[in-house]
C-alpha positions in Angstrom: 57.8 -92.8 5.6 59.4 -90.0 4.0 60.4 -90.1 0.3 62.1 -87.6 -1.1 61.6 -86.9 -4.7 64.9 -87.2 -6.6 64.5 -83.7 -8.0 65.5 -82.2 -5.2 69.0 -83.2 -5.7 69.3 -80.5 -8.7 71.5 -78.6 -7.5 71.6 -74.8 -7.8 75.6 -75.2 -8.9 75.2 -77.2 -11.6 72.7 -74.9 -13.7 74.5 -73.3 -15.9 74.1 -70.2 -17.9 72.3 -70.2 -20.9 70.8 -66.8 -22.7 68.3 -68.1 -24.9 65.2 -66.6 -24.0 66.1 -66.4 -20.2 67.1 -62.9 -20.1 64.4 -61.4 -21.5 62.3 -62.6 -18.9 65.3 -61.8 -15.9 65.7 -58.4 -17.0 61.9 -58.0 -16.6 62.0 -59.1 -13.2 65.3 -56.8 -12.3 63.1 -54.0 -13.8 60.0 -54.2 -11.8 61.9 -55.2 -8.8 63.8 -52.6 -8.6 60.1 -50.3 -9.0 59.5 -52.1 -5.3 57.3 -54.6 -7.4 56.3 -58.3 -6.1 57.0 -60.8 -7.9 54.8 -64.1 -8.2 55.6 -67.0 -10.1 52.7 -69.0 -11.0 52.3 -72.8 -12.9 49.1 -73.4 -14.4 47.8 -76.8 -16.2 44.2 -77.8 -17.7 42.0 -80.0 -15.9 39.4 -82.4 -17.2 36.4 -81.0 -14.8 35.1 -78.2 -17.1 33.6 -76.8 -13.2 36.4 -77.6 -10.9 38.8 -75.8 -14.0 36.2 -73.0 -14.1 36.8 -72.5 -10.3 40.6 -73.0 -10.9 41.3 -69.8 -13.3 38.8 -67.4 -11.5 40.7 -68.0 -8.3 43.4 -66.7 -10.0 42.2 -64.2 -11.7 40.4 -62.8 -8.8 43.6 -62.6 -6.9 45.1 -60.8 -9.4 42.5 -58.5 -9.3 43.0 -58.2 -5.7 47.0 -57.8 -6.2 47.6 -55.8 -8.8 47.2 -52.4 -7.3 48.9 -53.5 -4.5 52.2 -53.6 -6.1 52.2 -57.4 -7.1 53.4 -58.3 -10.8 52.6 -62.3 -12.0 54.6 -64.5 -13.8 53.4 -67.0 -15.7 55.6 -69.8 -16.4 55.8 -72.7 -19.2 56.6 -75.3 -17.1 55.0 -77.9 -19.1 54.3 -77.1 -23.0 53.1 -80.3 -24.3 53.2 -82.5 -26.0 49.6 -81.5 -26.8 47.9 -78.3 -26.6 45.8 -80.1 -23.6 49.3 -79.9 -22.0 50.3 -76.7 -22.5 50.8 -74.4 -19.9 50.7 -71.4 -21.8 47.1 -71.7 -23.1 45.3 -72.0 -19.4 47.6 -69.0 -18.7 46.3 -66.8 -21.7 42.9 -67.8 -20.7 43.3 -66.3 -16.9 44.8 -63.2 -18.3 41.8 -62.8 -21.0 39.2 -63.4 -17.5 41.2 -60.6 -15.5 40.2 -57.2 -15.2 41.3 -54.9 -17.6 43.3 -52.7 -15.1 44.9 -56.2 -13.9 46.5 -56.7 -17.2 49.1 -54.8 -17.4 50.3 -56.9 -13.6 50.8 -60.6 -15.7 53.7 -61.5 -17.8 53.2 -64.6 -19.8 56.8 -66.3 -20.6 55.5 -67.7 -24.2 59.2 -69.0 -25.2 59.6 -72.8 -24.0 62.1 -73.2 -21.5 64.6 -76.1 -20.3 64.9 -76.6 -16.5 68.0 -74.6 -16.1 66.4 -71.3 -17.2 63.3 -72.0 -15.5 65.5 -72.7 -12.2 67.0 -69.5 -12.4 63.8 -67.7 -13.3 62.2 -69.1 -10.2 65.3 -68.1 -7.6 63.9 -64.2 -8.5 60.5 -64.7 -7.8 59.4 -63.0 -4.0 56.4 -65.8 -4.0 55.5 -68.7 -6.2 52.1 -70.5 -6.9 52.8 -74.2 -8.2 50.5 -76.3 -10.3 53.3 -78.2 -11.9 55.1 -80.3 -9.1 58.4 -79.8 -10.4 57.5 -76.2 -9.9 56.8 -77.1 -6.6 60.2 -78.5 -6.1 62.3 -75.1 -8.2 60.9 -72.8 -6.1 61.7 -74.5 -3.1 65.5 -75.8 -3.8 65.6 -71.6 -4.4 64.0 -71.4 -0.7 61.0 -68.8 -2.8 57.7 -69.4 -0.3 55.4 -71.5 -2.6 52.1 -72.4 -2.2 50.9 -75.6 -4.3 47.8 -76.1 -6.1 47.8 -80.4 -6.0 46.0 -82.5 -9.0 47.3 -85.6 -7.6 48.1 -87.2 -3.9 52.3 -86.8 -4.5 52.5 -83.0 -4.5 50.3 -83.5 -0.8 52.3 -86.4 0.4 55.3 -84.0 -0.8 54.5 -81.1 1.4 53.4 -83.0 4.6 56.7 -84.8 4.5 58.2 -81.7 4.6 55.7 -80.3 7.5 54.6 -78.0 5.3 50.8 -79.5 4.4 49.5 -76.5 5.4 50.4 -74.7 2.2 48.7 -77.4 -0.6 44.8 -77.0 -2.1 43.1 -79.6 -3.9 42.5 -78.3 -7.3 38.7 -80.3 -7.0 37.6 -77.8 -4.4 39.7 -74.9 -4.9 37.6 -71.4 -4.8 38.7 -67.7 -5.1 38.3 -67.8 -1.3 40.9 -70.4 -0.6 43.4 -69.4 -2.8 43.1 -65.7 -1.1 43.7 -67.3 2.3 46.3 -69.5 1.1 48.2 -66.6 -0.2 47.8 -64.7 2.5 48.9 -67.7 4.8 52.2 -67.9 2.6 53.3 -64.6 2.8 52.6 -64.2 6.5 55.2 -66.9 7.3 59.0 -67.1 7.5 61.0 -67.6 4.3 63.0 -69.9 7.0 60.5 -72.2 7.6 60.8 -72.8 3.8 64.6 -72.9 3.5 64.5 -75.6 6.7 62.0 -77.2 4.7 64.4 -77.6 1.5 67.3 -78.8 3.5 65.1 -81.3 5.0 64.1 -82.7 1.6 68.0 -82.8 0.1 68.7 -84.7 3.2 65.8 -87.1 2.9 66.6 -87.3 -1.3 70.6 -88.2 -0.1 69.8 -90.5 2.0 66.9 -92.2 -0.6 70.0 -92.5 -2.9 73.2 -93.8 -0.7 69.6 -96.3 0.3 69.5 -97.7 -3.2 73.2 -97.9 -4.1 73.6 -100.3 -0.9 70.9 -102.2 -1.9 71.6 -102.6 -5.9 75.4 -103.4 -4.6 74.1 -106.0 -1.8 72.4 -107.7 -5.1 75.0 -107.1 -7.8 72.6 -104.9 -9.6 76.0 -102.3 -10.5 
């Protein structure tokens, strides 16, 4: 049975414009766009498994270092910033770009400010490609139609993305190498941004309907 998570009922309408912080990082993206630049948004988090989250940041840093010459400039984004350090997004992010080659560095913006879900919406609707940790990354990107890949710590994000017929674009963090995260990548940006666009329709439909569902139900037993 499909579920659809409730976030994708955000709708792209309601976010309103808000300057702190967020236009640093837009006029960044205007800039190197308009250099021809690719732009990849990418959520990071920790993980427990010191070998699995070894694994984790050299995949990423080796395909940066694959990238980079090619045109491709990463974003890193604070989609989660606490409320611990073990939580914040930032400090895995800091740790890929010190593993990266030297060459590669000038290729990763870090967004250190913390942002609310409105600027981090609007960041994400510029990015040509996204790489999603965070689920609710996951779910920006896509309500902005961007072709995401997801990186999943937990069964939701797959159940998610096979709802949505798109199961072929998840890793499990456990097992993921350099060498799948390549292949993932280079999956994602051989395929149609449409399939992705059906793919978010699909899952405000499914959302909708997951709504009107419960407001018949709470009024069938006087819950309202």
């Amino acid at each position: 049975v499909c579920t659809g998570d409730s976030a994708f009922l955000l709708s792209v309408n309601e976010v309103k414009n808000d300057d702190s912080g967020v236009s640093a990082v837009l006029s960044k993206v205007a800039y190197y766009k308009n250099l021809d630049k690719t732009c990849v948004g990418i959520t990071v988090r920790s993980w427990s498994n010191s070998d699995q989250f070894l694994s984790y940041m050299h995949a990423f840093a080796i395909l940066i270092n694959h990238y980079a010459p090619k045109g491709f400039i990463f974003f890193f984004m604070p989609q989660v910033t606490g409320p611990s350090s073990v939580e914040d997004d930032r400090i895995v992010s800091r740790k890929i770009y010190d593993i990266v080659e030297k060459s590669s560095k000038s290729s990763i913006f870090i967004v250190e400010e913390e942002m609310d879900i409105p600027n981090l919406f609007k960041i994400y609707a510029q990015m040509d490609y996204f790489i999603a940790t965070r689920l609710h990354s996951l779910i920006f990107a896509l309500l902005n139609g961007v072709p995401v890949i997801a990186i999943g710590y937990e069964p939701k994000t797959l159940g998610i993305l096979k709802d949505l017929g798109l199961q072929s674009f998840v890793s499990d963090i456990k097992i993921l190498t350099p060498r799948i995260l390549h292949k993932s990548f280079e999956n994602l940006m051989e395929t149609s941004r449409g399939i992705f666009i059906n793919a978010r329709n699909n899952a405000i439909h499914q959302a909708e309907k997951n709504i009107d569902y419960i407001l018949k139900v709470s009024k069938k037993y006087d819950y309202f």
